[in-house]
C-alpha positions in Angstrom: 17.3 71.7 -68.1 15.6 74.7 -66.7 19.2 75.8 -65.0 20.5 75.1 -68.2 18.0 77.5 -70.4 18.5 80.3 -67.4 22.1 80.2 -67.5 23.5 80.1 -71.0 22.7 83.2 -73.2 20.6 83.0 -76.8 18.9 79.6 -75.2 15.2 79.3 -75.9 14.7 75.6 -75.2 16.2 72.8 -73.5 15.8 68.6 -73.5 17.0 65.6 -72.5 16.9 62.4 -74.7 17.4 59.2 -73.1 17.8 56.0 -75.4 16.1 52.7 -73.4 15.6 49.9 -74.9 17.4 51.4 -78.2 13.6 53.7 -78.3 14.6 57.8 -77.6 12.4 59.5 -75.6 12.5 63.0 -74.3 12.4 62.6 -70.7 12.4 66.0 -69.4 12.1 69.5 -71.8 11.6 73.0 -70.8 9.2 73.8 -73.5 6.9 72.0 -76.8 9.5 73.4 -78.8 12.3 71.2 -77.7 10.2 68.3 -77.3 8.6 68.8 -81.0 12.1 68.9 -82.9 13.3 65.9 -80.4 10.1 64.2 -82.2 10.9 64.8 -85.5 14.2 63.0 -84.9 13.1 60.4 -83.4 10.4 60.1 -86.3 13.1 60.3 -89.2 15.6 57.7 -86.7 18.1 60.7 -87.5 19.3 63.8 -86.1 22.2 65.5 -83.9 20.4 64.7 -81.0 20.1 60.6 -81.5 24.1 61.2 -82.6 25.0 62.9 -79.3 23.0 60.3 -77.4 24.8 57.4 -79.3 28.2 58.6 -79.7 28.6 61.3 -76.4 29.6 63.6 -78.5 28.9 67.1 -79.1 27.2 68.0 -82.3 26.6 71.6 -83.0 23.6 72.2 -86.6 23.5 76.1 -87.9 19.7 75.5 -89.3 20.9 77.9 -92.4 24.0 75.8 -93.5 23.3 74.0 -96.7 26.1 71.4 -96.1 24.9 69.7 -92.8 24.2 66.0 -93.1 21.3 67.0 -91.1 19.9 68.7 -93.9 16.4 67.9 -93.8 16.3 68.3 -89.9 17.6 71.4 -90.4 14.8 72.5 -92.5 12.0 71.8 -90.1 14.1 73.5 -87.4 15.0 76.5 -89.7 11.3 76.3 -90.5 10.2 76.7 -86.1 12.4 79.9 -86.3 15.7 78.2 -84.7 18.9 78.7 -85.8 21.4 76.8 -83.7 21.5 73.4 -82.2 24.0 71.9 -79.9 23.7 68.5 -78.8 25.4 67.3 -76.1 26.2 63.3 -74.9 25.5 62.7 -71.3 28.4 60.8 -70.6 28.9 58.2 -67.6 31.0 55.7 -66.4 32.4 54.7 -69.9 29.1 54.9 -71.7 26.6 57.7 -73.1 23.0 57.4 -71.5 21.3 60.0 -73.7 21.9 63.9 -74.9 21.1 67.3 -73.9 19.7 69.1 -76.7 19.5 73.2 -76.9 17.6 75.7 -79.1 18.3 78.5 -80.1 16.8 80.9 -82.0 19.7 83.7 -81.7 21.1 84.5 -85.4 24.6 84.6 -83.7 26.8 81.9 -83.0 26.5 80.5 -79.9 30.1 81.7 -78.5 32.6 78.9 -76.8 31.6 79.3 -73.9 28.3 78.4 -74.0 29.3 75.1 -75.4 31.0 74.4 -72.4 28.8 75.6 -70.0 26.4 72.9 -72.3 29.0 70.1 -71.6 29.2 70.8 -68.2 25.3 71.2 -67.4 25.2 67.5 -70.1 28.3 65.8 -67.2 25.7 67.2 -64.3 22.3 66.0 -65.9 24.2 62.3 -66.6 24.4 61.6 -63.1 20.9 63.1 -62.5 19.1 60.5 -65.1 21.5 57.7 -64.4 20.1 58.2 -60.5 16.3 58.6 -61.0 16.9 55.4 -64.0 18.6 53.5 -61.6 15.3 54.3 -58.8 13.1 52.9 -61.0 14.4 49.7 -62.0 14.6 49.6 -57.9 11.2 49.8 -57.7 10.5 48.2 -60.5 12.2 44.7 -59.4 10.9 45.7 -55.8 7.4 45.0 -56.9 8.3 42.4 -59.3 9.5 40.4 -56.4 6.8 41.4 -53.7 4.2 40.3 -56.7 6.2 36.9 -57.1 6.2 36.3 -53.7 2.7 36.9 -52.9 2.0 34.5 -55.9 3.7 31.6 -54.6 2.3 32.4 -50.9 -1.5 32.1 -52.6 -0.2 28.8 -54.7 1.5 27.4 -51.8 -2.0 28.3 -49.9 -3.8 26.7 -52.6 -1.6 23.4 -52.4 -2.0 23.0 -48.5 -6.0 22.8 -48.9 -5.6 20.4 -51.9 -3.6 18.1 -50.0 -5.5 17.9 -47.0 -8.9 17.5 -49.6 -7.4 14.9 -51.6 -4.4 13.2 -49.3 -1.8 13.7 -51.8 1.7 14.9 -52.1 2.6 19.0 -52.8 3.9 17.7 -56.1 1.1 16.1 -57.2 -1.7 18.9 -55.7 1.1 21.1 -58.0 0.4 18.7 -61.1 -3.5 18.7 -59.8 -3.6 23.1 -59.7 -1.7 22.9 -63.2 -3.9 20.9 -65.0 -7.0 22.7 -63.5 -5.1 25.9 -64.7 -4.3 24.7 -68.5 -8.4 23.1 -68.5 -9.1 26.4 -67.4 -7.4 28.6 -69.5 -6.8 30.8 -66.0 -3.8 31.7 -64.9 -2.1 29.4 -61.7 -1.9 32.2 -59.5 -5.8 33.4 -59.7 -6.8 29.6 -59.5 -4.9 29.4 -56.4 -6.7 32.5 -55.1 -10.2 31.2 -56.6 -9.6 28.3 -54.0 -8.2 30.2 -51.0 -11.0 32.5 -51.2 -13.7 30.0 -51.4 -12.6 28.0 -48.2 -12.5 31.5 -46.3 -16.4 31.9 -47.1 
């Protein structure tokens, strides 16, 4: 984004939207006034930068033109002094993950070639969200697991010790912890460590 503002000419402010769980959210911006008009879209549910997440196309809004059908966006952007918006979709592998979203505040087009340049930087920052997304559900499931693990290592724990109390099977010290655990109101896994702690004292 920062490359992106540095590179093209009349470019004040740069974001990228990403659209999880069908909610936008401005994931990285190079200044509050990209991040406020992303807002406002996201707000109204409507705007050339939810469009160009959506569709992956490339949606260019002249704040001044009375015929956009992003009139009233236009208004609040006309209103913070900018004049042009391109929105870009951030395309990849057959589908759009979000949009690249630049400001300007230049009363001048924005020429051609800086709406190449913004399809270009939009291809580049694709593969950049796709790869830190893609990290955190990693790490994500990573701990998921270890924390499922470690709960069935404590229940299994638990079982053991009720067995050798009470003589019984594993499925019926299961059915034994479970009922204790609905009695309770407590959750399984910190009955099972209730009762592993209290044989280590």
């Amino acid at each position: 984004a920062e490359l992106a503002k540095q590179t093209m000419a009349g470019v004040e402010d740069v974001s990228l939207t990403v659209i999880e769980n069908g909610r936008p959210r401005s994931v990285v911006f190079t200044g509050r006034l990209a991040v406020d008009l992303d807002e406002r879209q996201y707000e109204a549910g409507f705007g050339p930068c939810l469009d160009a997440a959506k569709t992956g196309q490339t949606i260019v809004v002249d704040s001044q033109v009375a015929d956009t059908p992003y009139r009233d966006f236009a208004r609040v952007a006309e209103r913070a002094g900018v004049r042009h918006i391109i929105s870009v979709g951030m395309p990849l592998a057959q589908r759009t993950i979000g949009g690249m979203n630049i400001y300007s505040l230049e009363d001048e087009p924005l020429s051609p070639a800086v709406l190449d340049h913004a399809e270009v930087f939009a291809g580049h920052a694709a593969v950049a969200v796709a790869n830190v997304m893609s990290h955190a559900n990693a790490v994500h499931e990573a701990t998921h697991l270890r924390r499922a693990m470690e709960s069935r290592a404590v229940i299994e724990q638990a079982k053991g010790m009720i067995m050798a109390r009470d003589r019984c099977t594993a499925e019926e010290a299961f059915d034994i912890l479970n009922r204790i655990s609905q009695q309770q109101n407590v959750k399984l896994r910190d009955l099972a460590q209730v009762i592993v702690d209290s044989a280590q004292k």
